[in-house]
C-alpha positions as CSV (number, residue, x, y, z in Angstrom):
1,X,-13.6,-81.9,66.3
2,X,-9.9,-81.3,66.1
3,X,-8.9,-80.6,62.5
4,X,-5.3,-82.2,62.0
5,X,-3.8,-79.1,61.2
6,X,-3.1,-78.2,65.0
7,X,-1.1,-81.4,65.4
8,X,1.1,-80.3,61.9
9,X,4.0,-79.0,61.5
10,X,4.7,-75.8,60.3
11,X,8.0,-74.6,58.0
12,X,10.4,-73.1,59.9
13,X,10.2,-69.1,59.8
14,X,13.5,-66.7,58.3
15,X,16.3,-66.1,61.0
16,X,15.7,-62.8,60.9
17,X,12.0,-63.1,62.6
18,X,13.4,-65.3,64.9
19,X,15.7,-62.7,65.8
20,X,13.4,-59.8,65.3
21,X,11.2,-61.2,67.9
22,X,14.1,-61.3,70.5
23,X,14.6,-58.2,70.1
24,X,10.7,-57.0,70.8
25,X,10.5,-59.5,73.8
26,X,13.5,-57.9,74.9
27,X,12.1,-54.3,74.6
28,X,9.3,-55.5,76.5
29,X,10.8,-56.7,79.8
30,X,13.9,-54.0,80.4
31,X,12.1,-50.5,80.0
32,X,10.8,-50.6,83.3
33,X,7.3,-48.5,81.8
34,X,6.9,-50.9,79.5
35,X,8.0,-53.7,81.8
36,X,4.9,-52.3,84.3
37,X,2.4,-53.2,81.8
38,X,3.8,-56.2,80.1
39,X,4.4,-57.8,83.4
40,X,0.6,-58.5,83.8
41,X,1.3,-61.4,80.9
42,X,3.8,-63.0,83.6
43,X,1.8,-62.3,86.5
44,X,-0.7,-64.9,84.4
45,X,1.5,-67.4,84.4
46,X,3.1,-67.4,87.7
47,X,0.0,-67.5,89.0
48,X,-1.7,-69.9,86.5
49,X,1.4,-72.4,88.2
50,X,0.5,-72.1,91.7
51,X,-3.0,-73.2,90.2
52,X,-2.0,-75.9,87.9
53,X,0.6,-77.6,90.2
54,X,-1.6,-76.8,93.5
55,X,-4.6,-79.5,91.6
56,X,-2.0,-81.7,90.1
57,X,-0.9,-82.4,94.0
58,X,-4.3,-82.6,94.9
59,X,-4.9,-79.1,96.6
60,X,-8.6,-77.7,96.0
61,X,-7.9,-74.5,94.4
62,X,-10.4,-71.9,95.2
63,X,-9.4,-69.1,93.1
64,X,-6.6,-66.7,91.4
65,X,-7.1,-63.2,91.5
66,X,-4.6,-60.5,89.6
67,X,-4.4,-57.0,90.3
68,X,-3.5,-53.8,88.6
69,X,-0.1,-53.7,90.1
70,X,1.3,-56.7,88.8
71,X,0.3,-58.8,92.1
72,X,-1.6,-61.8,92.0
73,X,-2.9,-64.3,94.6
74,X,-3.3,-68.1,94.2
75,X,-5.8,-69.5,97.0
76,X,-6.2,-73.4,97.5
77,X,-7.4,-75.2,100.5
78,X,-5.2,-78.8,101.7
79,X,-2.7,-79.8,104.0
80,X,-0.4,-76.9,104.9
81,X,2.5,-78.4,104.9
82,X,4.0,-81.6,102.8
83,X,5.3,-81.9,99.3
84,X,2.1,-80.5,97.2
85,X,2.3,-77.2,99.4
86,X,6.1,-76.7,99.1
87,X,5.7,-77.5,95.4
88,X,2.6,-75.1,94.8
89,X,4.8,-72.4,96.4
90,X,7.6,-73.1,93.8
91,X,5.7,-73.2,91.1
92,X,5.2,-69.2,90.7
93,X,8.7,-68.4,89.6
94,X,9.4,-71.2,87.9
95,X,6.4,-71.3,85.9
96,X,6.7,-68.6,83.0
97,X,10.4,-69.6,82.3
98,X,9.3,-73.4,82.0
99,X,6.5,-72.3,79.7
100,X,8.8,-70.5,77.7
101,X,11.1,-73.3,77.9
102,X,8.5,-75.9,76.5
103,X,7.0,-73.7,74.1
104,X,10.5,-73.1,72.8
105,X,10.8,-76.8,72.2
106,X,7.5,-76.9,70.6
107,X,8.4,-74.1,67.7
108,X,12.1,-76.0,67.2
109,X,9.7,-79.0,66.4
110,X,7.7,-76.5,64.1
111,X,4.2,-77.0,65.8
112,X,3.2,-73.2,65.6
113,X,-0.4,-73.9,65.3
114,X,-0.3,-76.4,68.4
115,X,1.5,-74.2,70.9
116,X,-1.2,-71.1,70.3
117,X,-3.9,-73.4,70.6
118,X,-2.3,-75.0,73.3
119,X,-1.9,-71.7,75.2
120,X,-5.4,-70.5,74.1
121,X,-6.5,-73.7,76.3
122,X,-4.5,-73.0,79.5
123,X,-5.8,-69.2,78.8
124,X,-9.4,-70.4,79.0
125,X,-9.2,-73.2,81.8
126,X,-7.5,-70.7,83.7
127,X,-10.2,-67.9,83.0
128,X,-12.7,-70.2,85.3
129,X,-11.0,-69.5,88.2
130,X,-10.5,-65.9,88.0
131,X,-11.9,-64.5,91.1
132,X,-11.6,-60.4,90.0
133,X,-12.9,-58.7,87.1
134,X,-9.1,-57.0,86.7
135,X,-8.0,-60.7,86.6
136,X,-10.8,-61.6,84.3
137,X,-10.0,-58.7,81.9
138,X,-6.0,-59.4,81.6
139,X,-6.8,-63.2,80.8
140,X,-9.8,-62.8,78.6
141,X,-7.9,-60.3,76.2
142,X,-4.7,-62.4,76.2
143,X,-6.6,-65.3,75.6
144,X,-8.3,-63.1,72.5
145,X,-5.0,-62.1,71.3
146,X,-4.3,-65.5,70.8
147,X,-7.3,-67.3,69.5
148,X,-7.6,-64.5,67.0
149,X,-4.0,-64.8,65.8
150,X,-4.7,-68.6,65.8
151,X,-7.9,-68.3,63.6
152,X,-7.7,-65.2,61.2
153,X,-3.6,-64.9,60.1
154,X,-1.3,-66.0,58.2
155,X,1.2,-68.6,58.9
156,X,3.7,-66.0,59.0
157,X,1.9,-63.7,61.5
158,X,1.0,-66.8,63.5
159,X,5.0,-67.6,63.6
160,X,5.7,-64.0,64.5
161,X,3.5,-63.8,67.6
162,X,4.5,-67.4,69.1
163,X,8.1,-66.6,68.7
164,X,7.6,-62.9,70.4
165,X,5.4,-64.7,73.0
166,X,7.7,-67.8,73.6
167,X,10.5,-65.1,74.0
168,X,9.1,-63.6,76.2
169,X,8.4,-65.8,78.5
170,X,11.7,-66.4,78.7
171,X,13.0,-63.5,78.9
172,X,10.7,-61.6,81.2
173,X,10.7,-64.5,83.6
174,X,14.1,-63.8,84.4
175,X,13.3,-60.2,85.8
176,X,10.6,-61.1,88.8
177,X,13.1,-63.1,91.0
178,X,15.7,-60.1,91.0
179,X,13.3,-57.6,91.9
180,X,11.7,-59.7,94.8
181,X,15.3,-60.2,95.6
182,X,15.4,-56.1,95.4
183,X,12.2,-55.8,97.7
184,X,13.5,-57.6,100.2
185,X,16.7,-56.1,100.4
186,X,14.4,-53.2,101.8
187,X,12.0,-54.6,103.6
188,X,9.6,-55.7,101.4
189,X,7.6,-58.2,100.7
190,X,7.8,-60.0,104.1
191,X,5.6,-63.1,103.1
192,X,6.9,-64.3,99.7
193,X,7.1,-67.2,97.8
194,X,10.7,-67.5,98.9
195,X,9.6,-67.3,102.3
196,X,7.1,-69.6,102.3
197,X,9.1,-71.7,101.4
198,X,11.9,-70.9,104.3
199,X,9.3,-72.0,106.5
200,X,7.4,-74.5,105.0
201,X,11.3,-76.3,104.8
202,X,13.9,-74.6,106.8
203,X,15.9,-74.2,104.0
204,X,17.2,-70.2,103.6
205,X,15.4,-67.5,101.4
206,X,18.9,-67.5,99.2
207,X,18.8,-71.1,98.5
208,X,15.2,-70.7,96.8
209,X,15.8,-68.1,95.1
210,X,18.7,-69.7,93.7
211,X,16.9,-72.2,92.2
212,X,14.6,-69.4,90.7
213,X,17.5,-67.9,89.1
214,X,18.7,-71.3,88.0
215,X,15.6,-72.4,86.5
216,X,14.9,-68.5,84.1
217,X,18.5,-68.6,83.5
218,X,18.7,-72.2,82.3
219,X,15.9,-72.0,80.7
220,X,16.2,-68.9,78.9
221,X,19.8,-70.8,77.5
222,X,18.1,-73.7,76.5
223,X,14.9,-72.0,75.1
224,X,16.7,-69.4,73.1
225,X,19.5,-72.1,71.5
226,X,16.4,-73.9,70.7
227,X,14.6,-71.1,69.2
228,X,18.1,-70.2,67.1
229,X,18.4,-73.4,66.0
230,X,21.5,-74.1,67.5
C-alpha cells in the first residue's frame, strides 16, 4: 500500500544546497574522465525514452541494451516509418533533459519523496527490458542508489540527492548532442539518431539537432529557474 507520505510535500531545502548541488552536477558532466563514467546515468535515460515513447506509440519493444562505452541500443519491432518511428527516434536526446525538466518542476512543488520513488519506478520497469548484464548492472545499482536514499535518510540527504540528480539531468543532457555533432564532423557515427531521422523525414541532420539543442537548452533554463526559485 502507498503510504501518503510519497504524495507530501516536503519543506523547501537552504539555497545553498540548491546551489551546492549545481555545482556537483556540474563537476560531473565537464571533466571529460568524469563525464566517461557519469555518462552511463544518461545513457539510461536516452535510451529508457526510445523505450517509453516506442510503447506509448504502439511499437513492441524487444529490448535495450547499454554498453561499457556509453552506447546503448533501443530495439522495437512496428512499422518503419510513420509518426511512432520518427518519434521513438527523437525521443533519445530529448529524454534526459525533459526528465530533468519535470523532475525540476516536481522539487519546485516540494514533492522530494515522490520524484525518487517516481524514478525508482521508471528504474525498475526499465530493468525488465535490459537485454545485457552491463545494462542490467548500470540500472540495478542506480535503481539502488535511489531506493536506498528513498528508504534509509534523512529528509535532508533525500533533498540533496534529487536536487544533484535533477541537476544533472539537466545539465549533462546538454553535452551528448554536441559531441554527436563532433562525431560527425569526422566521420562518425554514420547511422544516428539525427540521421534516422533525415531519412525517416527528409528534413536535414542540422534541423534535428537543433531541436536537440533547443529542447537541453530550454530545458536546462526552465529547470534550473525552477530549481532557484526564481
Amino acid at each position: 500500500m502507498v503510504t501518503p507520505e510519497i504524495f507530501g510535500t516536503q519543506p523547501a531545502p537552504d539555497r545553498w544546497l540548491v546551489i551546492g548541488t549545481a555545482v556537483l552536477a556540474l563537476a560531473a558532466v565537464v571533466p571529460h574522465a568524469v563525464w566517461r563514467l557519469s555518462r552511463n546515468a544518461i545513457t539510461i535515460a536516452h535510451e529508457g525514452g526510445h523505450g517509453l515513447v516506442a510503447l506509448v506509440t504502439g511499437r513492441r519493444l524487444d529490448g535495450i541494451r547499454l554498453h561499457s562505452d556509453t552506447s546503448g541500443l533501443t530495439v522495437s519491432r512496428g512499422k518503419p516509418t510513420g509518426l511512432g518511428m520518427i518519434l521513438t527516434a527523437a525521443a533519445g536526446y530529448t529524454a534526459p533533459p525533459l526528465l530533468g525538466l519535470g523532475g525540476a518542476w516536481l522539487l519546485a512543488a516540494h514533492r522530494i519523496t515522490l520524484l525518487l520513488w517516481f524514478a525508482t519506478a521508471l528504474l525498475i520497469a526499465m530493468l525488465v527490458m535490459i537485454r545485457n548484464a552491463y545494462g542490467a548492472l548500470t540500472v540495478i545499482l542506480t535503481g539502488a542508489a535511489f531506493l536506498l536514499v528513498s528508504w534509509l535518510t534523512e529528509p535532508e540527504v533525500q533533498a540533496g540527492f534529487a536536487y544533484a540528480a535533477v541537476w544533472f539531468l539537466l545539465l549533462g543532457g546538454v553535452r551528448p548532442a554536441f559531441e554527436l555533432q563532433a562525431k560527425r564532423r569526422h566521420g562518425g557515427a554514420p547511422d544516428s539518431d539525427a540521421d534516422q531521422l533525415a531519412r525517416l523525414t527528409h528534413v536535414p541532420p542540422a534541423m534535428w539537432f537543433f531541436l536537440f539543442h533547443a529542447v537541453s537548452l530550454c530545458s536546462l533554463i526552465g529547470g534550473g529557474r525552477w530549481l532557484l526559485g526564481l
